[in-house]
C-alpha positions in Angstrom: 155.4 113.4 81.3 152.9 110.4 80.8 152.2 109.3 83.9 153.4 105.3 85.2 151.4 102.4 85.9 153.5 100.4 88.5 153.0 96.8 88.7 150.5 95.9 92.4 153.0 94.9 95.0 150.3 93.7 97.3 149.2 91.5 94.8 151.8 89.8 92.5 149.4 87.8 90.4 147.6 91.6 88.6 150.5 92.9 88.2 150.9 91.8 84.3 147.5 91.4 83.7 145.1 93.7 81.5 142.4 96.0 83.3 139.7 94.2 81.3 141.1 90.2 82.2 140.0 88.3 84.5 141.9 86.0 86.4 142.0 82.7 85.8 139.8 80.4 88.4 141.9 78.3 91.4 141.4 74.9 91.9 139.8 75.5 95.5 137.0 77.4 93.6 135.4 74.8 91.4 132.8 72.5 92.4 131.0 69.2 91.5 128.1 69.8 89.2 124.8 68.6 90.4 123.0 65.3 90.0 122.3 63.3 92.8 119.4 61.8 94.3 119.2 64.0 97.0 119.4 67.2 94.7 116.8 65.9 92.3 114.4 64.8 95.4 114.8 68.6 96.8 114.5 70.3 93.3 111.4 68.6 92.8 109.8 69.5 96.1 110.5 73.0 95.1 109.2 73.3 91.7 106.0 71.3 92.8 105.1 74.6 95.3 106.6 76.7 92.9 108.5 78.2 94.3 111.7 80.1 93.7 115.3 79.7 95.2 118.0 82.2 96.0 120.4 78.8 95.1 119.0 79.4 91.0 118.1 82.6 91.0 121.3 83.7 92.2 123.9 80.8 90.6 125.2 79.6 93.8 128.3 77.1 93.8 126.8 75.3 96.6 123.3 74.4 94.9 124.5 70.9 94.8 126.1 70.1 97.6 123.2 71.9 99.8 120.1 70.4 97.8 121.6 66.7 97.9 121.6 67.5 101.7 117.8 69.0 101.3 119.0 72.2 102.4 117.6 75.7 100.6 116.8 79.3 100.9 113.2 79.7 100.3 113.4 83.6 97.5 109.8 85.0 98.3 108.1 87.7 95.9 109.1 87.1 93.0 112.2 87.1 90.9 112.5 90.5 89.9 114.2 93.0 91.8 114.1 96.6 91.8 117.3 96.9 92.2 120.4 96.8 89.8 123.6 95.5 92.2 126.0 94.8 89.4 127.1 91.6 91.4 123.8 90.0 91.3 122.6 87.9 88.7 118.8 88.1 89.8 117.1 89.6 86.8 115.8 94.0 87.3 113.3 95.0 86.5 109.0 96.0 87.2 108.1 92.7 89.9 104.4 91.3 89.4 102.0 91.3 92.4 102.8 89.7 95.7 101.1 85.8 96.1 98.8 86.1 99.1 99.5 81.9 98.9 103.1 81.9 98.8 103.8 81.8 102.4 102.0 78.8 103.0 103.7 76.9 100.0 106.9 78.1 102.0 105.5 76.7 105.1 104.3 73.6 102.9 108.0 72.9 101.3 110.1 73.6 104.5 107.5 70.5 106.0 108.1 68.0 103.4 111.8 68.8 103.1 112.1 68.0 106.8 114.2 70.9 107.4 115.7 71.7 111.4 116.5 75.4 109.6 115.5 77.5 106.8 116.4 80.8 105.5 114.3 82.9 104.1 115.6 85.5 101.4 113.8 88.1 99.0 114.7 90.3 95.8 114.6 93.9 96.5 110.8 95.4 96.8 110.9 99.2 96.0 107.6 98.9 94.3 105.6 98.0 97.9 105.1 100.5 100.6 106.6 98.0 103.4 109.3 96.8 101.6 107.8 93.2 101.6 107.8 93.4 105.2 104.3 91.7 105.9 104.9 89.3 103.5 107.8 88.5 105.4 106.2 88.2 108.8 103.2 86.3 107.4 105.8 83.7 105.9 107.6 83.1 109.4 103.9 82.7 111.1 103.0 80.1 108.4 106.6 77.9 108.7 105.7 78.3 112.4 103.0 76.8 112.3 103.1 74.3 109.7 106.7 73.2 111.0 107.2 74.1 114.5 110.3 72.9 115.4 112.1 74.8 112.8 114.2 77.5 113.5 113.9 80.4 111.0 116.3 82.8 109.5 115.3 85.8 107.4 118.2 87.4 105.3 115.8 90.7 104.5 116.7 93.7 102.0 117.5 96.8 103.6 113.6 98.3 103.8 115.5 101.9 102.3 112.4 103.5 100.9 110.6 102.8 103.7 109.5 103.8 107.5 110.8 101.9 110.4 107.8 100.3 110.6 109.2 97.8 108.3 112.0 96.4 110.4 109.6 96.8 113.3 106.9 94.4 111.6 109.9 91.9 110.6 111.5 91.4 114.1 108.0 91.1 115.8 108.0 88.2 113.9 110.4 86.5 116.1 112.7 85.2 113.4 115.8 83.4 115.1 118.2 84.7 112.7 118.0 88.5 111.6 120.4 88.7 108.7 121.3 91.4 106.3 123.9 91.6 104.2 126.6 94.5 103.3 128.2 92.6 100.7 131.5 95.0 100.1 133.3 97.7 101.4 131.9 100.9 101.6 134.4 102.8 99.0 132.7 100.2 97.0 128.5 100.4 97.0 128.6 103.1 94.2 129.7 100.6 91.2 128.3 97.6 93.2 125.3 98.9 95.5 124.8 101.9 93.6 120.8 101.7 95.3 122.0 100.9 98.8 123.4 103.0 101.6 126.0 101.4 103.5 125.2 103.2 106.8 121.5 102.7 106.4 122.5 98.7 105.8 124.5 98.8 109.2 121.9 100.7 111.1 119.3 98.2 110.0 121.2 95.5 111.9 122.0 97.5 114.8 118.4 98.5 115.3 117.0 94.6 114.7 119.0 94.0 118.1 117.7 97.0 120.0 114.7 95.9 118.7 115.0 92.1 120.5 117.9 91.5 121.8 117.6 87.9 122.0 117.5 87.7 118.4 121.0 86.8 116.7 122.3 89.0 113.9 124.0 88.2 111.3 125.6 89.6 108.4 128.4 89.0 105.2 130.5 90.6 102.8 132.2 89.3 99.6 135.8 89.8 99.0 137.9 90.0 94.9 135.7 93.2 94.1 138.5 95.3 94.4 138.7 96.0 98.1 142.0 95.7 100.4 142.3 93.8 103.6 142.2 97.2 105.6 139.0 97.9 104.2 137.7 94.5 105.1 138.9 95.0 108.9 137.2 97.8 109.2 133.9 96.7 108.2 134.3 94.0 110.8 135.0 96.6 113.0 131.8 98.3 112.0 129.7 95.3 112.6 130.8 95.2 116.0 129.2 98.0 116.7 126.0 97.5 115.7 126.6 94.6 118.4 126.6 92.0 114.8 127.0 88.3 115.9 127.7 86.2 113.1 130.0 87.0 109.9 130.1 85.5 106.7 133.0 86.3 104.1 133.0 84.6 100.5 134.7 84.7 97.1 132.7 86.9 94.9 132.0 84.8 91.5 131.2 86.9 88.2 127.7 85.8 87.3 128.1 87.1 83.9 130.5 88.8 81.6 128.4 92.2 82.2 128.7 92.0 85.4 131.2 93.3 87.9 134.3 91.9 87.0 136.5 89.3 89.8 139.4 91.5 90.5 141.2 88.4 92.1 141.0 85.5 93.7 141.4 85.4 97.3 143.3 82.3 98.5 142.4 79.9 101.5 145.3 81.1 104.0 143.9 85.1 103.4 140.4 84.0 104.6 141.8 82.2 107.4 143.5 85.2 108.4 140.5 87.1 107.7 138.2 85.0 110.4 141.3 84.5 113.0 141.2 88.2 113.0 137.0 88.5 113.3 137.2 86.0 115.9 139.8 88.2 117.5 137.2 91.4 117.0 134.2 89.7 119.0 132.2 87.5 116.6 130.3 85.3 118.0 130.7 83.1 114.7 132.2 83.6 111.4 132.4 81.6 108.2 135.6 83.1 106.3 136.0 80.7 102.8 136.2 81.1 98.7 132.8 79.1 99.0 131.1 80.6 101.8 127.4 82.1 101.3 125.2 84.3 103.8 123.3 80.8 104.0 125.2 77.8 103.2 125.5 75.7 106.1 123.3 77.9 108.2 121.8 75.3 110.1 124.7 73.7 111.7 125.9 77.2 111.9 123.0 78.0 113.8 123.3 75.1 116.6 127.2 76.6 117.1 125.9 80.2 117.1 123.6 79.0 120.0 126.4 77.0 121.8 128.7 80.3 121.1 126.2 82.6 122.8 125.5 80.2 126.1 129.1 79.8 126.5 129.9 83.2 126.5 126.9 84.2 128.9 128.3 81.1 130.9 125.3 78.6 130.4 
């Protein structure tokens, strides 16, 4: 006898709808497009360093808001990856050299932007023996000293290929933010991180604290990939102990039609639920909305992750 497919009780909204649709969007998922001063001043500043932003490269929602506010992650070496995450709408493929002079047009941007916090972000480096690791620490030493009173965040691949030298050469940096992220669950990293280890991603994290553990760490999944909420807890779970501070969980958004497909739409009141419980679990901080990104408001984020961490120590 053929076998049944039964409607999804968990989830009302798939139950009549094709494998191949996707769901239609929710109004608390669409944004203003950009255009205003602010966003033109920022986008400007970064195309005169040329320089490249995980807010384009990567199709965020938030480009506008963020840039109008003069906020952006800084993507250093390149815009290929050597990776092929079928979430990801950075392009794959062979990268091109590293630019010796692209941490001090970093340094130069995050000074004429003005900016109290900046993340830094890269595409995957397979192709390097270190990852990208250097060119990492060399781009915190040059913000460092050409904008002293910023406070740096590095949201760094996972340094797979390579020896531990690599995370080693990145925390002795002294970033103020160490973040990483694991993006799913880990049923899912074959048909969405097919080149990442999700045990090798959590150690990574765990070890930048042993490492220094004054440094705050910090890491974020996505959620309407297909995963269940018991799945989700017990990622959170596993962030806590690798000792994790900070937890970001966002919509995932289909970059393309050949990408990984939205399996649904995760509403407001789930996230809710979703950082009532994280808070519940031990996070220091955690950003749980459709709109959320590893780095959108990651300087204000920042001041409250400090406040969060004096409070609990009893400062």
């Amino acid at each position: 006898m053929r076998d049944l497919k039964l409607p999804d009780q968990r989830h009302p909204e798939k139950a009549h709808r094709p494998d191949n649709a996707q769901p239609k969007k929710p109004a608390w998922i669409r944004v203003k497009a950009p255009g205003s001063e602010g966003y033109r001043e920022t986008r400007d500043i970064i195309r005169g360093q040329k320089l490249s932003t995980v807010c384009e490269e990567a199709g965020c929602p938030n480009v506008g808001e963020c840039w109008s506010l003069g906020h952006a992650t800084m993507m250093i070496m390149g815009e290929i990856c050597t990776r092929g995450c079928s979430f990801c709408n950075v392009a794959t493929g062979k990268p091109e050299a590293l630019d010796a002079f692209e941490p001090g047009r970093v340094a130069h941007a995050v000074a004429q932007l003005g900016l109290k916090h900046v993340v830094v972000t890269s595409v995957d480096r397979d192709d390097l023996d270190d990852g990208g690791a250097e060119h990492f620490a060399q781009t915190i030493r040059a913000i460092r000293h050409r904008a002293p009173a910023t406070t740096i965040e590095v949201l760094v691949p996972d340094f797979l290929k390579c020896g531990p030298a690599a995370l080693e050469t990145v925390v002795a940096a002294k970033p103020d933010v160490f973040n990483h992220n694991l993006e799913t669950v880990p049923g899912l990293y074959p048909e969405v991180r097919p080149g990442a280890r999700y045990f090798h991603s959590l150690r990574l994290l765990q070890r930048a604290k042993e490492l220094d553990p004054s440094l705050f760490t910090k890491s974020g999944i996505m959620v309407g990939l297909g995963e269940d909420r018991q799945g989700v807890l017990q990622v959170m779970d596993d962030m806590r102990a690798a000792d994790i501070d900070f937890l970001t969980i966002g919509q995932y958004l289909q970059p393309t039609p050949k990408h990984h497909r939205v399996d649904r739409f995760v509403t407001p009141e789930e996230f809710a639920g979703y950082e009532k419980a994280a808070y519940g679990k031990g996070f220091l901080m955690v950003s749980a909305t459709p709109l959320t990104r590893s780095s959108y408001h990651a300087g204000d984020d920042f001041d409250r992750l400090r406040a969060a961490r004096l409070a609990r120590l009893g400062g």
